[in-house]
Structures are given as structure tokens and as C-alpha cells.
PDB file of N, CA, C and O in Angstrom:
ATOM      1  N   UNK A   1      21.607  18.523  38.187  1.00  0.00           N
ATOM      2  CA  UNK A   1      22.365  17.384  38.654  1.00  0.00           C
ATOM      3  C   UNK A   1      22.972  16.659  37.453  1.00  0.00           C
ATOM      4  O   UNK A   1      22.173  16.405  36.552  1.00  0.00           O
ATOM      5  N   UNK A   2      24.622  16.164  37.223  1.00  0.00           N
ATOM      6  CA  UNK A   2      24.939  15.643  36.504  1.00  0.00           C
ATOM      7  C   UNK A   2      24.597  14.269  36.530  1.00  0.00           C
ATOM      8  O   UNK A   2      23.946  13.966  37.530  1.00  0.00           O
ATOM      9  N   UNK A   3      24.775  13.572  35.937  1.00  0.00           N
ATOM     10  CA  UNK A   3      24.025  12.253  35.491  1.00  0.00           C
ATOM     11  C   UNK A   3      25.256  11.436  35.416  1.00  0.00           C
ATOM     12  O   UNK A   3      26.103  11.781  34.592  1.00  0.00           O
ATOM     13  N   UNK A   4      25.475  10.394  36.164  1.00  0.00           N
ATOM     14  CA  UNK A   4      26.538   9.825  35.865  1.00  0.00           C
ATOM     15  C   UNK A   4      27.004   8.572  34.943  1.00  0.00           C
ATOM     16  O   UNK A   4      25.969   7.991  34.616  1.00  0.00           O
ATOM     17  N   UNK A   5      27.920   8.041  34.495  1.00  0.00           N
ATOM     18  CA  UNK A   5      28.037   7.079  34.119  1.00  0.00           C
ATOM     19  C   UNK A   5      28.657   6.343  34.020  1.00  0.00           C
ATOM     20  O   UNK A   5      29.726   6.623  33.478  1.00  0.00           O
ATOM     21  N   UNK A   6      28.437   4.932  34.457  1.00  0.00           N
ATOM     22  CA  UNK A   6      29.205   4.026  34.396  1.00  0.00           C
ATOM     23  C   UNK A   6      29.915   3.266  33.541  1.00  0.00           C
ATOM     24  O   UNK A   6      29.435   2.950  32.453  1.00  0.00           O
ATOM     25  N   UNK A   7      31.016   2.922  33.886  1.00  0.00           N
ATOM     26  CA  UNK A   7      32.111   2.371  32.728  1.00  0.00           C
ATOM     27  C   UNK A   7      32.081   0.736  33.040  1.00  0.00           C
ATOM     28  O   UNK A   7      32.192   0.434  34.228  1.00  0.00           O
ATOM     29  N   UNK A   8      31.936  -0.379  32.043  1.00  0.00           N
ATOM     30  CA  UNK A   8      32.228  -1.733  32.350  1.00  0.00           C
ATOM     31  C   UNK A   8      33.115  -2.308  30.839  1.00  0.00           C
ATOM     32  O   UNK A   8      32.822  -2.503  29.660  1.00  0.00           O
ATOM     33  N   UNK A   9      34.346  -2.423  31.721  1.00  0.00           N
ATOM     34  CA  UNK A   9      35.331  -3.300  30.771  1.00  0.00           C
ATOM     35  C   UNK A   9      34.395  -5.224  30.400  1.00  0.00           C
ATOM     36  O   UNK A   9      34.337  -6.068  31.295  1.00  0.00           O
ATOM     37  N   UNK A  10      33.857  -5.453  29.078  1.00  0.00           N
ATOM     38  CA  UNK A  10      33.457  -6.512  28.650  1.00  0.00           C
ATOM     39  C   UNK A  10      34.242  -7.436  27.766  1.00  0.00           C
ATOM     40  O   UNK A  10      35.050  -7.003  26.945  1.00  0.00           O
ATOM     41  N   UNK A  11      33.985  -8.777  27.947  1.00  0.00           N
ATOM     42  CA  UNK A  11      34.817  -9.413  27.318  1.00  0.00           C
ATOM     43  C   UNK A  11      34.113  -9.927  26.170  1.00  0.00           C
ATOM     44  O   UNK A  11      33.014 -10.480  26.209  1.00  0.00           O
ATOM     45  N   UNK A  12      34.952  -9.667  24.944  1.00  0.00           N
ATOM     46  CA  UNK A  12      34.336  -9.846  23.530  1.00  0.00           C
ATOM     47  C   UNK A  12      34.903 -10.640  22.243  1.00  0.00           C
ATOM     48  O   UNK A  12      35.767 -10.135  21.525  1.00  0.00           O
ATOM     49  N   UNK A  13      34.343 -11.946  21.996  1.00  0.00           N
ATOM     50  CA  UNK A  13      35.324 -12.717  21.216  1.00  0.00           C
ATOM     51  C   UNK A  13      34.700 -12.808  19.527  1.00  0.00           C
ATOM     52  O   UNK A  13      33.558 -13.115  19.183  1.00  0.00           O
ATOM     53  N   UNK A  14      35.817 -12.449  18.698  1.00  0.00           N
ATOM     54  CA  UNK A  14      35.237 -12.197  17.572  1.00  0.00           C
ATOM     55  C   UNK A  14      35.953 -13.222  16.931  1.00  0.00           C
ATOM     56  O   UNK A  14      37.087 -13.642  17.162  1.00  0.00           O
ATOM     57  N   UNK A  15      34.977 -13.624  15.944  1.00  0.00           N
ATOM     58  CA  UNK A  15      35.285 -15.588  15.014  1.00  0.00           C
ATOM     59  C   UNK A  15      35.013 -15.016  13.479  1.00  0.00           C
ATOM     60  O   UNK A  15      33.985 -14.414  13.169  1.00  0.00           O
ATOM     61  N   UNK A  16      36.115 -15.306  12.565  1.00  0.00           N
ATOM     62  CA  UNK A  16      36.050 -14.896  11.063  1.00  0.00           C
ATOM     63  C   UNK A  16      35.387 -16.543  10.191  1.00  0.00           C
ATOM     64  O   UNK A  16      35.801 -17.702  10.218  1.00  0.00           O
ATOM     65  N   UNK A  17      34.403 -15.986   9.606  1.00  0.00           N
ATOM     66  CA  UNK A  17      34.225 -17.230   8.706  1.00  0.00           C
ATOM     67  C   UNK A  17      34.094 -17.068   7.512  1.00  0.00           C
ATOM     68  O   UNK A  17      34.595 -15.977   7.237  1.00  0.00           O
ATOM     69  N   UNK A  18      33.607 -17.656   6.435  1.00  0.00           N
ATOM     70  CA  UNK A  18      33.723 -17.716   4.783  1.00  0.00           C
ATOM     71  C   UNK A  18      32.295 -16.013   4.808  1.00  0.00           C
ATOM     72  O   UNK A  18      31.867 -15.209   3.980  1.00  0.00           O
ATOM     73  N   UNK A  19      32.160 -16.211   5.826  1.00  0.00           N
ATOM     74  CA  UNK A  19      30.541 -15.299   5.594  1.00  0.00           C
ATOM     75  C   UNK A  19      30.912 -13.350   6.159  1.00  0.00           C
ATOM     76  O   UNK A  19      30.213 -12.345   6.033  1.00  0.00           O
ATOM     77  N   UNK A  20      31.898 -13.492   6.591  1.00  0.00           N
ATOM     78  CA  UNK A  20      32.319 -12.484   7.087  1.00  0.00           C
ATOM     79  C   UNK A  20      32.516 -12.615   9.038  1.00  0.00           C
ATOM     80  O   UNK A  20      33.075 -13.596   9.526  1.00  0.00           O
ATOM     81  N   UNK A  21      32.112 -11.785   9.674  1.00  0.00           N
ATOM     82  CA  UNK A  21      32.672 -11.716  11.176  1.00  0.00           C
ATOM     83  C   UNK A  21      31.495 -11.743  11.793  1.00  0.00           C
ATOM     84  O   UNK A  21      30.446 -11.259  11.367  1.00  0.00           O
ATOM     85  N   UNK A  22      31.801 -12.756  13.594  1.00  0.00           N
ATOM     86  CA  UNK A  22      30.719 -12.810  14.179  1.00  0.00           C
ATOM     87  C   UNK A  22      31.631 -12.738  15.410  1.00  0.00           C
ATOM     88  O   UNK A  22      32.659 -13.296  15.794  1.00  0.00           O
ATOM     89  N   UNK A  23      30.615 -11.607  15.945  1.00  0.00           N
ATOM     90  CA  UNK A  23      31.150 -11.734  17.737  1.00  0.00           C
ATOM     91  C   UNK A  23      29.898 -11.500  18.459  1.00  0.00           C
ATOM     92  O   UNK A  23      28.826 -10.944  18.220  1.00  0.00           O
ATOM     93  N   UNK A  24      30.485 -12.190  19.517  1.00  0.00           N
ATOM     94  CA  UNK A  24      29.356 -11.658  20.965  1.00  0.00           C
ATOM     95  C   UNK A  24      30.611 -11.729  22.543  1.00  0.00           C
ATOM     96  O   UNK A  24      31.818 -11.862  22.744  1.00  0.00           O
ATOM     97  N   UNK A  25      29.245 -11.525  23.386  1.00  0.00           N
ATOM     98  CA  UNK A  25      30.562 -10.927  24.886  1.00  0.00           C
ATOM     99  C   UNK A  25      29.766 -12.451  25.524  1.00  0.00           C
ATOM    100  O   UNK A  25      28.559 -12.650  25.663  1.00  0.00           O
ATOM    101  N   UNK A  26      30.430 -12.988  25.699  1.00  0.00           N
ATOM    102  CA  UNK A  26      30.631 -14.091  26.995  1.00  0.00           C
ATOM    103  C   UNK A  26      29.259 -13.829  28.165  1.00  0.00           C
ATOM    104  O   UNK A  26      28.381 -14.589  28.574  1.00  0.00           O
ATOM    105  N   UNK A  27      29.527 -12.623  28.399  1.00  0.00           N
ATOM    106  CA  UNK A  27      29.453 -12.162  29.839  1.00  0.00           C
ATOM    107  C   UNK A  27      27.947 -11.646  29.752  1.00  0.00           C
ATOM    108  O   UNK A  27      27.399 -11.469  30.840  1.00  0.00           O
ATOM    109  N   UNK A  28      27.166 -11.367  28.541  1.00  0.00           N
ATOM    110  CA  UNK A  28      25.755 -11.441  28.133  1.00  0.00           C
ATOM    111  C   UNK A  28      25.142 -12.321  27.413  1.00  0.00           C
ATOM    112  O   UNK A  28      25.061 -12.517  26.200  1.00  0.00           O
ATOM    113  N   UNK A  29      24.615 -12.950  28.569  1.00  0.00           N
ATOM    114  CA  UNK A  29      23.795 -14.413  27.477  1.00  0.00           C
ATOM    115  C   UNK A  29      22.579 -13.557  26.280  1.00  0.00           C
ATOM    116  O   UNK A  29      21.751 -12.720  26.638  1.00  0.00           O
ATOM    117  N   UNK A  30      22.777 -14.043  24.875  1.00  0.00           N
ATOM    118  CA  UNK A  30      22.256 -13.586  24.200  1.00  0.00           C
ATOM    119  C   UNK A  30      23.038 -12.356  23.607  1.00  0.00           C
ATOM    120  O   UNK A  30      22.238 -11.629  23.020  1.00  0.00           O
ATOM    121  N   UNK A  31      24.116 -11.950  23.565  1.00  0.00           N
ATOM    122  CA  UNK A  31      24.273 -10.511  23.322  1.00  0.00           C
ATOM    123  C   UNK A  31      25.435 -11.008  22.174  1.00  0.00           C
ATOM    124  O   UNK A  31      26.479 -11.559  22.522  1.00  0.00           O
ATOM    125  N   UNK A  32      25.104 -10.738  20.811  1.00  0.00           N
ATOM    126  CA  UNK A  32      25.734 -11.215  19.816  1.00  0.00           C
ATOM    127  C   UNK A  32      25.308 -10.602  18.463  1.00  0.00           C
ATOM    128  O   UNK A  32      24.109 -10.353  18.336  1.00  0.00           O
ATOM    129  N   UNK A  33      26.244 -10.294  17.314  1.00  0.00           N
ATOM    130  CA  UNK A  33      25.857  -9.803  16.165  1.00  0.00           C
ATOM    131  C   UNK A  33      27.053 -10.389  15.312  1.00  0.00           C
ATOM    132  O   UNK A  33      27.873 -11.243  15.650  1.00  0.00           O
ATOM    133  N   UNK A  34      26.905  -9.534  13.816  1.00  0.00           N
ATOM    134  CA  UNK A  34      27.629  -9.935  12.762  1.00  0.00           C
ATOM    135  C   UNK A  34      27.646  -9.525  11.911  1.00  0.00           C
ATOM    136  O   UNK A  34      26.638  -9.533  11.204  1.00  0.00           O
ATOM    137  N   UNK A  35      28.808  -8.941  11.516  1.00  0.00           N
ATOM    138  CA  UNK A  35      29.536  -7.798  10.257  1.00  0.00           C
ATOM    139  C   UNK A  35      30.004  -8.199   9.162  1.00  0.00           C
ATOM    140  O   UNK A  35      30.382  -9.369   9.113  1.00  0.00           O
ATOM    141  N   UNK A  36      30.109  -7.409   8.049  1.00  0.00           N
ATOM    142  CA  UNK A  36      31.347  -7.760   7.396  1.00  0.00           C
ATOM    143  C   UNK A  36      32.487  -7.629   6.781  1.00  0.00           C
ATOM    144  O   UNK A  36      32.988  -8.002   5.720  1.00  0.00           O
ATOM    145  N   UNK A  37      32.893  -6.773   8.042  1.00  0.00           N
ATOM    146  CA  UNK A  37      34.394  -6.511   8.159  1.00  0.00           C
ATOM    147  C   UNK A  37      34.840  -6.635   9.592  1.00  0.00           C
ATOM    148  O   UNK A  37      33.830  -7.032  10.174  1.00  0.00           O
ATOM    149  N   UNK A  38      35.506  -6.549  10.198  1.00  0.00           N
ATOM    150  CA  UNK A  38      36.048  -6.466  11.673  1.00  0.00           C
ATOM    151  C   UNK A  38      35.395  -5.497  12.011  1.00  0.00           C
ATOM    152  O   UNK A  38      34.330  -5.593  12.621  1.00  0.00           O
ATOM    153  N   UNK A  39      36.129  -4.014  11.542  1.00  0.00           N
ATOM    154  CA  UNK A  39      35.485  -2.862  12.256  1.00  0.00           C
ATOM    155  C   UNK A  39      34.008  -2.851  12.335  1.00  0.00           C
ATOM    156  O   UNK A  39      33.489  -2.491  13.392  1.00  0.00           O
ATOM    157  N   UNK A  40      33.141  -3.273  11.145  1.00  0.00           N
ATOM    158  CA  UNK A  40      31.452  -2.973  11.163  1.00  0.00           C
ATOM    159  C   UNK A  40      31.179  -4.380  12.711  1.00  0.00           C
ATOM    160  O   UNK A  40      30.428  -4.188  13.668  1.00  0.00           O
ATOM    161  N   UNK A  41      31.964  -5.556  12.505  1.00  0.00           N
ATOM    162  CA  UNK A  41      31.107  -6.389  13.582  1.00  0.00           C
ATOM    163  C   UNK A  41      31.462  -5.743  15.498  1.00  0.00           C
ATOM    164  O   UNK A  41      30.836  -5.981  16.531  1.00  0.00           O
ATOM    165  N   UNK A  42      32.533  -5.019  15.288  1.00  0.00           N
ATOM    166  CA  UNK A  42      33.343  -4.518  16.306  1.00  0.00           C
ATOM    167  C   UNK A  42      32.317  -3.307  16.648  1.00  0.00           C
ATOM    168  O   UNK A  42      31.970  -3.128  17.815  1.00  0.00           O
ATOM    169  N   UNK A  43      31.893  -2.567  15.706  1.00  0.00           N
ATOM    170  CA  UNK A  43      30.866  -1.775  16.415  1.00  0.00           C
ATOM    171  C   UNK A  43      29.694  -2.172  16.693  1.00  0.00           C
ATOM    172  O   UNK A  43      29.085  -1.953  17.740  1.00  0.00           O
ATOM    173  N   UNK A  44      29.259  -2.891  15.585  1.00  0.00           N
ATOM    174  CA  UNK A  44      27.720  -3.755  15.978  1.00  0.00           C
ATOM    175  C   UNK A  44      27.789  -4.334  17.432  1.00  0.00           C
ATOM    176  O   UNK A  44      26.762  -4.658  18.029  1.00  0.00           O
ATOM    177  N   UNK A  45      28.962  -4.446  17.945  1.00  0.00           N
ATOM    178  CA  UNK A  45      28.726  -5.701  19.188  1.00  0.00           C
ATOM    179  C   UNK A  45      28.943  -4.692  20.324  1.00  0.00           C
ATOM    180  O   UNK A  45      28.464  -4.811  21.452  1.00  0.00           O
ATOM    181  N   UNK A  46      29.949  -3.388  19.773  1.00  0.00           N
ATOM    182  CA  UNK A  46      29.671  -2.598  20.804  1.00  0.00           C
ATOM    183  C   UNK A  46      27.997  -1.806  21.128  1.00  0.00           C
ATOM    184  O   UNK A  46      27.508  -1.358  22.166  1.00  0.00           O
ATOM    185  N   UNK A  47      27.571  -1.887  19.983  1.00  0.00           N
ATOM    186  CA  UNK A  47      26.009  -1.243  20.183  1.00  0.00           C
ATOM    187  C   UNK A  47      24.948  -2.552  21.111  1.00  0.00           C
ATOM    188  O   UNK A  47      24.062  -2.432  21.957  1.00  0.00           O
ATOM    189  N   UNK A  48      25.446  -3.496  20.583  1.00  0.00           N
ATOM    190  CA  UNK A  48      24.666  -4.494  20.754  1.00  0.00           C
ATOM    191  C   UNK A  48      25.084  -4.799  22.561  1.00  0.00           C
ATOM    192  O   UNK A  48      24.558  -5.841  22.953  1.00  0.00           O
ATOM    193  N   UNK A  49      25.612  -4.333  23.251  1.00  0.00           N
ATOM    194  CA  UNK A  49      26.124  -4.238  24.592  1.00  0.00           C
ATOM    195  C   UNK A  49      25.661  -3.288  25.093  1.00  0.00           C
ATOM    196  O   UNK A  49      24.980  -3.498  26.096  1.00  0.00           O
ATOM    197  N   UNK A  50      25.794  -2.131  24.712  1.00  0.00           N
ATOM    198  CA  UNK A  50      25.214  -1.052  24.845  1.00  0.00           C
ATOM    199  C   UNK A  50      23.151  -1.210  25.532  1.00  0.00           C
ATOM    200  O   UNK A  50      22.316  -0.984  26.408  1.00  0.00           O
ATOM    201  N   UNK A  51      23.421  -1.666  24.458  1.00  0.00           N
ATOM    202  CA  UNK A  51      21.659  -2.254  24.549  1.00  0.00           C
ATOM    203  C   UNK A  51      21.030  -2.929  25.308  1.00  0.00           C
ATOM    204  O   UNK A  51      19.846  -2.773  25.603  1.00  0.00           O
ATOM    205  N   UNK A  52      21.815  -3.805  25.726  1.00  0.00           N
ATOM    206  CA  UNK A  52      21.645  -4.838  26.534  1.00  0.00           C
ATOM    207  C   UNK A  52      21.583  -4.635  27.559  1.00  0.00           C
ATOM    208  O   UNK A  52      20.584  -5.042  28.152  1.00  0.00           O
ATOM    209  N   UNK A  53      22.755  -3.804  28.391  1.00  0.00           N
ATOM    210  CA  UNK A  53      23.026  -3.305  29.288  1.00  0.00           C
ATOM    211  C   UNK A  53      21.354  -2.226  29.748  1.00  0.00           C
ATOM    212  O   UNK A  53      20.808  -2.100  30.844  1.00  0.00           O
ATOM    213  N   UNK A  54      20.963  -1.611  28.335  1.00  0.00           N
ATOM    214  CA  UNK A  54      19.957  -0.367  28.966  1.00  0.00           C
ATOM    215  C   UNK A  54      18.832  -0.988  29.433  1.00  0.00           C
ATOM    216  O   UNK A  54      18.144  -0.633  30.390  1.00  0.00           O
ATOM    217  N   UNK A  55      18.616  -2.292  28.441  1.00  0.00           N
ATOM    218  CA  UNK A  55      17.149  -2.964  28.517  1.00  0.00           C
ATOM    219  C   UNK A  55      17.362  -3.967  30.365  1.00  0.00           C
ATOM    220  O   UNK A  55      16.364  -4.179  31.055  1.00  0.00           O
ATOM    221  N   UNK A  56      18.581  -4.354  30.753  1.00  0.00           N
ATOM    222  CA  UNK A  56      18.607  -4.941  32.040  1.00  0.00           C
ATOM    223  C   UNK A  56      18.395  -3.712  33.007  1.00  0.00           C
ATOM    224  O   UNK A  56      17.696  -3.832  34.013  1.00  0.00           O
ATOM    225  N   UNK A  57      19.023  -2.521  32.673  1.00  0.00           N
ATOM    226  CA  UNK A  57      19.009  -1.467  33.686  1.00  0.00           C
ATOM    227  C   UNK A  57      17.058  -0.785  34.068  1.00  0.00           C
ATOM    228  O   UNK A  57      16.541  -0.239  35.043  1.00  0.00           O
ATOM    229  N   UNK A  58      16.393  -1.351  32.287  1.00  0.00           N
ATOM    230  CA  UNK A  58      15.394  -0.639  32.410  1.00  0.00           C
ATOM    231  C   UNK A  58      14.475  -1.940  33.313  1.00  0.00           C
ATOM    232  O   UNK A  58      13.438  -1.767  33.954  1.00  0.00           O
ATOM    233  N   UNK A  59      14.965  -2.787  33.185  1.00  0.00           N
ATOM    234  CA  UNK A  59      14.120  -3.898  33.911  1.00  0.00           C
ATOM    235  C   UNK A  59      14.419  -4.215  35.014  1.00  0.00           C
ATOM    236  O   UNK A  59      13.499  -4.864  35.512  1.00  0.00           O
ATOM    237  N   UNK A  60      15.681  -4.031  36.023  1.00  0.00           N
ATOM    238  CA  UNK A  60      15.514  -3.009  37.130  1.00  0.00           C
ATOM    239  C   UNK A  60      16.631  -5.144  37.248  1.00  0.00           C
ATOM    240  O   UNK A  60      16.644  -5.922  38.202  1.00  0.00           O
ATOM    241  N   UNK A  61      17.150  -5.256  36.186  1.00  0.00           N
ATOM    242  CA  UNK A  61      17.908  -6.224  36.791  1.00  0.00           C
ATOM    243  C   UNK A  61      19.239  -6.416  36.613  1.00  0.00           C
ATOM    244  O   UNK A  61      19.686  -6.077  35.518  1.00  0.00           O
ATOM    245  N   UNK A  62      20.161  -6.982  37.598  1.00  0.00           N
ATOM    246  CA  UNK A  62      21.290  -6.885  37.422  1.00  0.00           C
ATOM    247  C   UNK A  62      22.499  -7.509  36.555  1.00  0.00           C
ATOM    248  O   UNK A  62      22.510  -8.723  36.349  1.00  0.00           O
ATOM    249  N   UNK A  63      23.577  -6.626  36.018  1.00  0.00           N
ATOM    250  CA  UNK A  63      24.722  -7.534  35.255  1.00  0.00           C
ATOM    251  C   UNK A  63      24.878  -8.441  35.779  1.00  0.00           C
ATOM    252  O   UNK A  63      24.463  -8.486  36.937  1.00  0.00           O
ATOM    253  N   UNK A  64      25.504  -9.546  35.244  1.00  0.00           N
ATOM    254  CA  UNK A  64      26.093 -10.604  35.861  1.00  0.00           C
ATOM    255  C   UNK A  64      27.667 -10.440  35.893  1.00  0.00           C
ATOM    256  O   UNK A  64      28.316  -9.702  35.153  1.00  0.00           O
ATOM    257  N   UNK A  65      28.008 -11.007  36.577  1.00  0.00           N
ATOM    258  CA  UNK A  65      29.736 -10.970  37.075  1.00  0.00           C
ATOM    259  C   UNK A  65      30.512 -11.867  36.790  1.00  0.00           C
ATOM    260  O   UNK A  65      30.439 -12.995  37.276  1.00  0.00           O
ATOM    261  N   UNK A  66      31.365 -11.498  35.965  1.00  0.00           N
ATOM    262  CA  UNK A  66      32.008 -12.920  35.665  1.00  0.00           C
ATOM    263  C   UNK A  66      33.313 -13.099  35.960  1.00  0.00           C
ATOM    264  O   UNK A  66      34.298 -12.369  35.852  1.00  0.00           O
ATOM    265  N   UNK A  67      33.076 -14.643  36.511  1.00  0.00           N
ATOM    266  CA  UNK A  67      33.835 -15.753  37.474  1.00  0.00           C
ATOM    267  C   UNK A  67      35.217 -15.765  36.829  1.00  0.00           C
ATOM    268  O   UNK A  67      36.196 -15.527  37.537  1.00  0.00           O
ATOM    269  N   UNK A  68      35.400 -16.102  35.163  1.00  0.00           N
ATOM    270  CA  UNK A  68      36.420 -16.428  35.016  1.00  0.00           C
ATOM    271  C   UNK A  68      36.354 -16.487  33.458  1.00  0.00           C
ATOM    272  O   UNK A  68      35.371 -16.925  32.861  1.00  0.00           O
ATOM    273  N   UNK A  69      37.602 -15.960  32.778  1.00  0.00           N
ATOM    274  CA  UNK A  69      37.924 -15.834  31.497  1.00  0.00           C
ATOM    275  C   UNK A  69      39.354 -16.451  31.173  1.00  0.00           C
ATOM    276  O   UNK A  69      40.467 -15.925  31.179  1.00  0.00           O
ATOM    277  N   UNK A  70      39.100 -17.247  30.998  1.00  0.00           N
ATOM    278  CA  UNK A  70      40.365 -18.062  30.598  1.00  0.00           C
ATOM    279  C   UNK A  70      40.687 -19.068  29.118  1.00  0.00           C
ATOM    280  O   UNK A  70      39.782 -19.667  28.538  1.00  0.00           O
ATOM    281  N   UNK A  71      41.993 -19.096  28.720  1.00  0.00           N
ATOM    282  CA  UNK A  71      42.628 -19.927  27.797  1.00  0.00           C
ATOM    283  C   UNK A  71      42.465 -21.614  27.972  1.00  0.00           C
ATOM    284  O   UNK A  71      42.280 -21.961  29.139  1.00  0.00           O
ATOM    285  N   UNK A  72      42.502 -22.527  27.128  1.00  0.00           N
ATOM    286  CA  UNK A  72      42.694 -23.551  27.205  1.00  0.00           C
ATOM    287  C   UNK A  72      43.623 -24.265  26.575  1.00  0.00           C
ATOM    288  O   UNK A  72      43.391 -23.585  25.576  1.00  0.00           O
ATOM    289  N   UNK A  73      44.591 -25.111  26.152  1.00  0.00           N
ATOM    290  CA  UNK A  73      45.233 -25.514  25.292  1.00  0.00           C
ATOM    291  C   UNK A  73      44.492 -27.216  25.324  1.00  0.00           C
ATOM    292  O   UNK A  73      43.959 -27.943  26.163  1.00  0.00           O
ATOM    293  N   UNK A  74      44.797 -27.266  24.076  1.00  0.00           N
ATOM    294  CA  UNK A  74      44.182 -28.600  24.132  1.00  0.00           C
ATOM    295  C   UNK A  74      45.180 -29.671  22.587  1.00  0.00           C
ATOM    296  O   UNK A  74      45.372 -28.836  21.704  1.00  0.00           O
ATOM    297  N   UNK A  75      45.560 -30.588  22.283  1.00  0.00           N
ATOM    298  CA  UNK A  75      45.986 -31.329  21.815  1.00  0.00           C
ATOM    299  C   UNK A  75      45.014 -32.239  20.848  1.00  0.00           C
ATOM    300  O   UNK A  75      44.247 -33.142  21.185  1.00  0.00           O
ATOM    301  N   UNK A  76      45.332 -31.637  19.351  1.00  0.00           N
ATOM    302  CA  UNK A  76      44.330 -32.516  18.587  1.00  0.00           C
ATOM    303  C   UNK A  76      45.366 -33.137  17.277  1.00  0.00           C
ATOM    304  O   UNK A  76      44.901 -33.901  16.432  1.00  0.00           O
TER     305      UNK A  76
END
């Protein structure tokens, strides 16, 4: 029997500081790392999803769904 697998498009916001790069996904509380370059934090956060995802699947609980991803403009 093939084994299937599921695909989930995540949303992932990456922030540059004096220290190098930090991202995490919105959409996993807790699910966050930090590189230092784009590409190294870009994979770290993809592993770090990865993970997250196995340890909820192994604990028999579900993703959460998210409501809404949106822009803000704001005036400072």
C-alpha cells in the first residue's frame, strides 16, 4: 500500500535584524527558528514545520486553520 501524503501551503514571515534572520509560520503557535542567511533560516523553518506538523500528527491532534492573513497599513 502506498502511503500518502499530504501537502499544506503555510504562511511564513521572515524579519532581518543586526543578528542575522528570524522566521516562524503564524499558523503554528510556537513554530519558529533562526539563520544566518535567508536561505539557512528559510530551511530551518521549513524543517521546523515539518516537525511540528509530525509531533501534532503523532499526538493524534489537529492543525489549526487559519481564519485570516492579512496586511495592515498604518500611519506613523
Amino acid at each position: 500500500m502506498k502511503k500518502v501524503t499530504k501537502r499544506y501551503n503555510l504562511p511564513v514571515v521572515v524579519e532581518r535584524d543586526r543578528h542575522g534572520y528570524f522566521a516562524y509560520c503564524p499558523e503554528l503557535q510556537g513554530c519558529y527558528t533562526q539563520g544566518d542567511t535567508y536561505e539557512e533560516v528559510f530551511k530551518n523553518i521549513s524543517d521546523a514545520i515539518l516537525l511540528h506538523i509530525k509531533d501534532r500528527r503523532g499526538e493524534r491532534m489537529e492543525l489549526p486553520s487559519l481564519v485570516s492573513l492579512s496586511t495592515i497599513e498604518v500611519a506613523a
